[in-house]
N, C-alpha and C positions, 0 to 999 in steps of 0.2 A: 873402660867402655861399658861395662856390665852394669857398676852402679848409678846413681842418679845424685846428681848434686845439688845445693839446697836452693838453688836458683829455680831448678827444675817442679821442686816440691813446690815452691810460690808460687808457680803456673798454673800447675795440675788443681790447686786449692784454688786461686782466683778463677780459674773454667767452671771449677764445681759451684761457687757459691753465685755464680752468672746464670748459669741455669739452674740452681734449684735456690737459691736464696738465702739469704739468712733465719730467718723466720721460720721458714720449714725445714730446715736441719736441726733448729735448737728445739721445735718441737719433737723430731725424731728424738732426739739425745732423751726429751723427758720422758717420753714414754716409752721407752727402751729402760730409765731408770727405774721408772713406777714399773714396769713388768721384773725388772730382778726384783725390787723389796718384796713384791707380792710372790714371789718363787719362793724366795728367803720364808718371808710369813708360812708360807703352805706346807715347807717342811717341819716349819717348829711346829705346827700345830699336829701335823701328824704324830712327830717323837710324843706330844699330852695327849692323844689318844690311848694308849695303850689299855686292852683290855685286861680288866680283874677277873679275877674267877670269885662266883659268888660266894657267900656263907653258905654253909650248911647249916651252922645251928645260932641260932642264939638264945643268949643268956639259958645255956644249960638244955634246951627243948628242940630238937628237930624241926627244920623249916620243911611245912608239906612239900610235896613234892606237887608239881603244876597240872598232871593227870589226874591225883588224885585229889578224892573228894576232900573238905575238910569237913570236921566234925557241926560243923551247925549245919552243913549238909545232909549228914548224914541221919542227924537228929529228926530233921523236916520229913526225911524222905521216910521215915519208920513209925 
């Protein structure tokens, strides 16, 4: 008595596709698909975000620092 048998199930579907169609179910389905891939996309591209921490130096020379002046600055201003 509790479950439903497969007679039951071809009813329930033939009711649903009577009032809302076929056409507008299969376009539910696609864009219910197109809304996972673009979830799926949104995570991968977060894991290639990930921030670097900058250099400090290169090729051997201290990168200024962003407060401070840098030397053609410092030359103009003297």
């Amino acid at each position: 008595m509790g479950s439903f048998s497969l007679m039951h199930w071809v009813i329930v579907l033939l009711v649903v596709m009577l009032l809302f169609g076929g056409g507008r179910i299969s376009g539910l389905m696609g864009d219910v698909a197109k809304g996972i891939k673009s979830f799926k996309k949104g995570m991968a591209d977060d894991d290639d975000d990930v921030p670097t921490k900058p250099a400090t130096r290169i090729e051997g020379h201290r990168v200024p620092e962003q407060d401070a002046p840098s030397a053609t600055e410092e030359k103009t201003k003297a």
